[in-house]
C-alpha positions, -999 to 999 in steps of 0.1 A, spaced: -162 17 -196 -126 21 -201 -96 2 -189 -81 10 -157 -46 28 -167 -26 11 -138 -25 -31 -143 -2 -58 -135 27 -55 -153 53 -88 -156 84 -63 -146 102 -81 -116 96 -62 -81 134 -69 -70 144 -54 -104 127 -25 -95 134 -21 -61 171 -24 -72 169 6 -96 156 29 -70 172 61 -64 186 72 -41 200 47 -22 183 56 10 149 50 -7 158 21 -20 167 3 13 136 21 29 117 -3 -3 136 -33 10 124 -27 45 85 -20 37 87 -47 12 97 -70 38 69 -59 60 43 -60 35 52 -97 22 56 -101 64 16 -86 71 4 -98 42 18 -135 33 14 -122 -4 44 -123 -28 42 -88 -43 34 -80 -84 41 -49 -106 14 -28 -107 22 0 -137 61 8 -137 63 21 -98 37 7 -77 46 -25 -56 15 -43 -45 5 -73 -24 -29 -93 -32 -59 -84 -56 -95 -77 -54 -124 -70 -77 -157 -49 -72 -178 -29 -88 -185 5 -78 -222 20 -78 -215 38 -107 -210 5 -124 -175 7 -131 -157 -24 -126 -122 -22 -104 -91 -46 -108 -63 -33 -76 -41 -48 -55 -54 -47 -18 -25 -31 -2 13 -18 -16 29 11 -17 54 30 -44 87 44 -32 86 78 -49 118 102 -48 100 129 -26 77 109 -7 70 71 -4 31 62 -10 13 36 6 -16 24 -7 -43 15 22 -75 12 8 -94 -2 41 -92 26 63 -107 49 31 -136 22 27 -142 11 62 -154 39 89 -148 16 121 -109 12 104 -109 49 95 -115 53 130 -88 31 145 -63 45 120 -66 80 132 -57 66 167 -24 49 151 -16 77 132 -11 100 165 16 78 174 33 72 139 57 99 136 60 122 105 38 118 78 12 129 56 -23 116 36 -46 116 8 -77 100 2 -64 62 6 -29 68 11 -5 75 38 27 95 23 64 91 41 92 110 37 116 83 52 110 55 76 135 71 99 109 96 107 82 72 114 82 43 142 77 12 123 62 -7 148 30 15 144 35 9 109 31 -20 106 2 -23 128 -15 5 102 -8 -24 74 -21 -52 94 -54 -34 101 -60 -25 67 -51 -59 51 -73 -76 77 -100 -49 64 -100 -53 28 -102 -88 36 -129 -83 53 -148 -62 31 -134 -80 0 -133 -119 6 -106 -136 -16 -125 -163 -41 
């Protein structure tokens, strides 16, 4: 099997958050930062050069693949900031109770186990942050910490 291509990296996450551009993405990082560390009671790691996550896991997939990933983060891209919420993709009865929180979030869009934002300003955070409690509480859940 080969390595996963995204790891822990020892690049400081306020040294990154600090180089982000523009300026209004970079205090939208501050702010989701604090609300991750907040949810989550995890002080964040470097995962690759641009993802920002909170906690760890390990499992294996059916395919026998083994997986190394942080449980929950997100990555505050130019176009779009990523968040990376892995229990509503693995969990039906969170899938469902996502979809409910995502009619009242604001503007946004997904993929397959992340939630993409333009910028928080067009999202109520409130609702966020409920979305990032749920699917901490999830992958917890599903993925017991050792």
């Amino acid at each position: 099997m080969s390595e996963a291509k995204t790891t822990i990296t020892d690049q400081a996450v306020g040294d990154f958050i600090a180089a982000v551009e523009p300026e209004a993405k970079r205090a939208d990082a501050l702010v989701l930062d604090a609300m991750f560390r907040r949810v989550t009671g995890q002080a964040p790691k470097m995962w690759g050069p641009t993802i920002i996550g909170y906690g760890e896991y390990r499992t294996t997939y059916e395919s026998g693949r083994d997986v190394h990933w942080m449980r929950s983060g997100f990555s505050p891209r130019k176009a779009k900031h990523s968040l990376y919420l892995m229990g509503g993709y693995c969990d039906d009865i969170t899938a469902a109770g996502r979809a409910q929180m995502l009619a009242r979030l604001g503007k946004y869009s997904t993929g397959k186990s992340c939630l993409y934002i333009n910028k928080l300003a067009d999202v109520d955070l409130g609702v966020l942050e409920e979305i990032v409690a749920a699917d901490w509480e999830t992958m917890l859940r599903l993925f017991p910490e050792s």
